[in-house]
C-alpha positions in Angstrom: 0.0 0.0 0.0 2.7 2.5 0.6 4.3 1.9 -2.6 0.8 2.5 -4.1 0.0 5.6 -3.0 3.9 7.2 -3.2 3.2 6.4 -7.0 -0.1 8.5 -7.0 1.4 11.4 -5.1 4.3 11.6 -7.5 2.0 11.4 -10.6 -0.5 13.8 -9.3 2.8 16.2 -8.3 4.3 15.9 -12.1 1.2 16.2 -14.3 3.6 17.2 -17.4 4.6 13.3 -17.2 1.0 12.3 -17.6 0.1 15.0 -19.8 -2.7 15.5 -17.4 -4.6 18.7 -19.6 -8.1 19.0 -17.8 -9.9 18.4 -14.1 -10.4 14.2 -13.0 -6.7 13.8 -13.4 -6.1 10.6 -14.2 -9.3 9.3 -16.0 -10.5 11.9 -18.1 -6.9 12.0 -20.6 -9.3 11.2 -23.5 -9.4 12.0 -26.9 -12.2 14.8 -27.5 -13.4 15.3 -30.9 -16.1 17.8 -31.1 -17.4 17.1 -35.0 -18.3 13.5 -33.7 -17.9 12.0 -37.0 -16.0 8.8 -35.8 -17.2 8.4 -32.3 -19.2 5.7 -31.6 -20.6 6.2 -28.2 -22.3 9.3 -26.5 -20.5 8.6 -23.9 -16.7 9.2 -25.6 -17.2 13.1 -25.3 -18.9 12.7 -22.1 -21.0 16.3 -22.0 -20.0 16.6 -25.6 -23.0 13.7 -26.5 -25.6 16.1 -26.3 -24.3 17.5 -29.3 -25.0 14.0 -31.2 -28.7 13.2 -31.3 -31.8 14.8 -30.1 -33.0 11.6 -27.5 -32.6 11.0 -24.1 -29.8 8.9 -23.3 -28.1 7.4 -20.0 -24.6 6.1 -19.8 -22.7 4.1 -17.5 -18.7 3.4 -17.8 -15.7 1.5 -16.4 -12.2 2.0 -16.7 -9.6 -0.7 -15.9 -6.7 0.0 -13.9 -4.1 2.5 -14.4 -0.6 1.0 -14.2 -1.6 -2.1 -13.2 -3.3 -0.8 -9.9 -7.0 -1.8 -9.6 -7.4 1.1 -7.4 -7.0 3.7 -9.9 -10.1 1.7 -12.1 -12.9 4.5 -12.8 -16.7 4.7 -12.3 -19.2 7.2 -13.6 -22.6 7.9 -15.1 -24.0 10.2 -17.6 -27.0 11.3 -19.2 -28.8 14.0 -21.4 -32.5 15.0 -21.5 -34.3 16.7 -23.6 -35.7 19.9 -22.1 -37.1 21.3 -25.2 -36.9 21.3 -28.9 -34.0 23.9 -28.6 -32.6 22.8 -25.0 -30.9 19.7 -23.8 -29.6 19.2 -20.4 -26.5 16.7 -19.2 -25.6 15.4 -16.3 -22.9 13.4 -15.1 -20.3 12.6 -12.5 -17.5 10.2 -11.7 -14.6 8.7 -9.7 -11.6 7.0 -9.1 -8.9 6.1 -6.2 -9.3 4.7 -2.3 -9.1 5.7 1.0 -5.4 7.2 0.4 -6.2 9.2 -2.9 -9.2 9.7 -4.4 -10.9 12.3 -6.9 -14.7 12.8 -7.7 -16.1 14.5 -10.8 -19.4 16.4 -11.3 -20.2 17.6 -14.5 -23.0 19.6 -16.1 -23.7 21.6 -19.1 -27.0 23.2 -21.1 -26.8 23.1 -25.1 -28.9 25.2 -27.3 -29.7 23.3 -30.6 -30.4 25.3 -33.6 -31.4 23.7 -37.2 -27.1 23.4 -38.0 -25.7 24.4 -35.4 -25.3 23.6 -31.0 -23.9 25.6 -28.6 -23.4 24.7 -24.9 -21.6 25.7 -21.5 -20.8 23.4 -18.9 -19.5 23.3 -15.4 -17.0 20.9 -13.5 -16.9 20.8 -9.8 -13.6 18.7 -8.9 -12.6 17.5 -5.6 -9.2 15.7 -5.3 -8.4 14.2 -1.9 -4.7 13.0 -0.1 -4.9 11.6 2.9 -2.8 13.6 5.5 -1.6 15.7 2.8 -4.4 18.0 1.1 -7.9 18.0 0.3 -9.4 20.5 -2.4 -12.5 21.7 -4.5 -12.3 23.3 -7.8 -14.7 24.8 -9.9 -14.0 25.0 -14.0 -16.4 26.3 -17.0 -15.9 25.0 -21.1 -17.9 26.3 -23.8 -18.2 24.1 -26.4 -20.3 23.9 -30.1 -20.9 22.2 -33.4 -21.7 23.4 -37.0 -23.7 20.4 -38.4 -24.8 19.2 -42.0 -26.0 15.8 -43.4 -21.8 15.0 -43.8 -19.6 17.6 -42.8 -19.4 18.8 -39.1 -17.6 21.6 -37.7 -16.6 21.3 -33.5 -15.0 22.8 -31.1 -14.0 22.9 -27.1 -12.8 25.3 -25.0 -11.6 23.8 -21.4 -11.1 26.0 -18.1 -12.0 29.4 -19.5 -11.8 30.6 -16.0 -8.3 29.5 -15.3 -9.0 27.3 -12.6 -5.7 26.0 -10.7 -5.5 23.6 -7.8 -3.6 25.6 -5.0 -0.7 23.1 -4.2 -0.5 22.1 -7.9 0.7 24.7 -10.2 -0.3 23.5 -14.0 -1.9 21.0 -13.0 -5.7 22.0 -14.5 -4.0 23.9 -18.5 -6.2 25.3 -20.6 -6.8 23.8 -24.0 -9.2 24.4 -27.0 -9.6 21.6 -29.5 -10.9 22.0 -33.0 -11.8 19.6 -35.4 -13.4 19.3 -38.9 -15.6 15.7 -39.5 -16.6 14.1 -42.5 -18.9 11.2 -43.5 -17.7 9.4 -46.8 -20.6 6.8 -47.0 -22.5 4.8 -44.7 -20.3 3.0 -43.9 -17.1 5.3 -43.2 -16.3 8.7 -41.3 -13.2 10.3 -40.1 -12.1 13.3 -38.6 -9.0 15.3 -37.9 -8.5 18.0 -35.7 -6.0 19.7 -33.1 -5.6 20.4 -29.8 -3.8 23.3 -28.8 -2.4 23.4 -24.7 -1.3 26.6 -23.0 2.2 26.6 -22.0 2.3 22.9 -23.4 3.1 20.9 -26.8 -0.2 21.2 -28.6 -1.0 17.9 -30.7 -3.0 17.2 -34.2 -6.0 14.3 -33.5 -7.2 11.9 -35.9 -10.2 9.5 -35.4 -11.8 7.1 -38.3 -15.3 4.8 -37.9 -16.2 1.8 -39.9 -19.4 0.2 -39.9 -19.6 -2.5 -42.2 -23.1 -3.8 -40.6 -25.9 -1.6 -38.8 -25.3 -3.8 -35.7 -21.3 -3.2 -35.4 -19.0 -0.2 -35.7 -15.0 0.0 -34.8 -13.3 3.5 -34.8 -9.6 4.4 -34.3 -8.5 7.8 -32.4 -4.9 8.8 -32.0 -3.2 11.8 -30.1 0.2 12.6 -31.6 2.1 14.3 -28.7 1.5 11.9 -26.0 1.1 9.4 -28.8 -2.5 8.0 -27.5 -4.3 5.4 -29.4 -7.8 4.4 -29.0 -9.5 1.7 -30.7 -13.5 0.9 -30.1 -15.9 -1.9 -30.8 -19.6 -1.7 -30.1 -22.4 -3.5 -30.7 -26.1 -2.5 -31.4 -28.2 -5.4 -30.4 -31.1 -3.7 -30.3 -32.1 -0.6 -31.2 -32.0 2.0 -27.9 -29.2 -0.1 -26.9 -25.0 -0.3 -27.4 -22.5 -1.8 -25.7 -19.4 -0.4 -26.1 -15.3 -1.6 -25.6 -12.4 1.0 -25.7 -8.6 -0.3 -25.5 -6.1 2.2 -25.2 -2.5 2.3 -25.3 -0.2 5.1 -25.0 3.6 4.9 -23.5 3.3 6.2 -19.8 0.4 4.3 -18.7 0.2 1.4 -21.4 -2.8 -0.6 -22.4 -6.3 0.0 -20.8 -9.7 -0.4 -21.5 -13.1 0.8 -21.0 -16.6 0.0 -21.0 -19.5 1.9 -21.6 -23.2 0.8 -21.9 -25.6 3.2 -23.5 -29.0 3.6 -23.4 -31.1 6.1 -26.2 -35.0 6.6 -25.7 
């Protein structure tokens, strides 16, 4: 146990060796791509699914461990509801660690949905805990939106607008703003390419791809180029409100994990 939770401490004191860009340190490194062409789940973007589809959904998700400690595994659960025909609501929270160091997420955001074009704000309350060490609360707003056509999508994210910083952890919470351009090429296939651009840090380009060669299966590729991430989905669409979703990821820090995410549309 005491080698365990020296390791957190010293990840969640060097955050530029993790590349850790944005609140929920450790689980929420993933690749964002706001023109949703190649995502496959709602649940992916996390508040960024209400920008998808105009139903109700509810999401639940597991991460594996982190560098092979079952304590760092992550739970959370999502959802967006229709409030009107031009607003849609999200709610969702999350969390990972034990009894030495833990973090809990709560995230929500409002989206206004025009004919070809959403706009939303959302708000992140963080609180990242240390036994006998520290124990803090942090409060962070994005503003996100989509330009939207039959096959071409425009996105884009903007995270911690209000410069948020934990106290004892200069850096730790950086501002980013990711952009990215989608586009479907058939039925079958849909890619997009974007970047992400980090204040005071290396800024990467992001690629993601989909292919769906039958209505009940889709796979999709993402990858990161400056921490070199690589995510590669499956899901399944048994039945129609339903998907079940697998994520493996690999990048060089923290190796090979996976997710799961089952999502319900009504």
């Amino acid at each position: 146990m005491k080698k365990v939770s020296i390791t957190l401490i010293l990840i969640f004191l060097y955050p530029n060796f993790i590349n850790a860009q944005i609140p929920f340190t450790l689980s929420n490194s993933v690749i964002f791509i706001p023109s949703g062409k190649s995502v496959l789940a709602n649940g992916e973007n996390y508040y960024l699914s209400i920008l998808e589809n105009g139903s109700n959904s509810f999401n639940f998700y597991y991460k594996g461990s982190v560098l092979g400690f079952r304590e760092l595994s992550t739970y959370g659960i999502s959802g967006g509801y229709q409030i009107s025909e031009y607003f849609k609501l999200y709610l969702g929270s999350g969390f990972f660690g034990f009894d030495l160091m833990n973090e809990f997420n709560v995230t929500s955001s409002l989206l206004l949905n025009l004919e070809n074009l959403s706009l939303g704000i959302a708000g992140q309350f963080n609180r990242a805990y240390i036994k006998d060490f520290t124990s803090e609360n942090l409060f962070s707003f994005d503003l996100f939106g989509k330009l939207h056509y039959d096959y071409f999508s425009m996105g884009f994210l903007i995270n911690n607008i209000n410069q948020s910083q934990y106290s004892n952890y200069e850096n730790v919470i950086n501002q980013r703003a990711v952009f990215s351009l989608g586009y479907e090429f058939s039925d079958q296939i849909a890619a997009d390419i974007g970047t992400v651009i980090v204040i005071n840090s290396k800024s990467s380009v992001l690629f993601g791809a989909k292919y769906s060669p039958v209505k009940e299966i889709a796979v999709n590729l993402k990858y990161l180029t400056n921490n070199q991430r690589i995510d590669l989905g499956i899901a399944f669409f048994p039945i129609e409100w339903f998907k079940l979703n697998f994520f493996f990821t690999h990048q060089p820090v923290f190796g090979m994990d996976y997710c799961i995410i089952n999502e319900i549309n009504w």
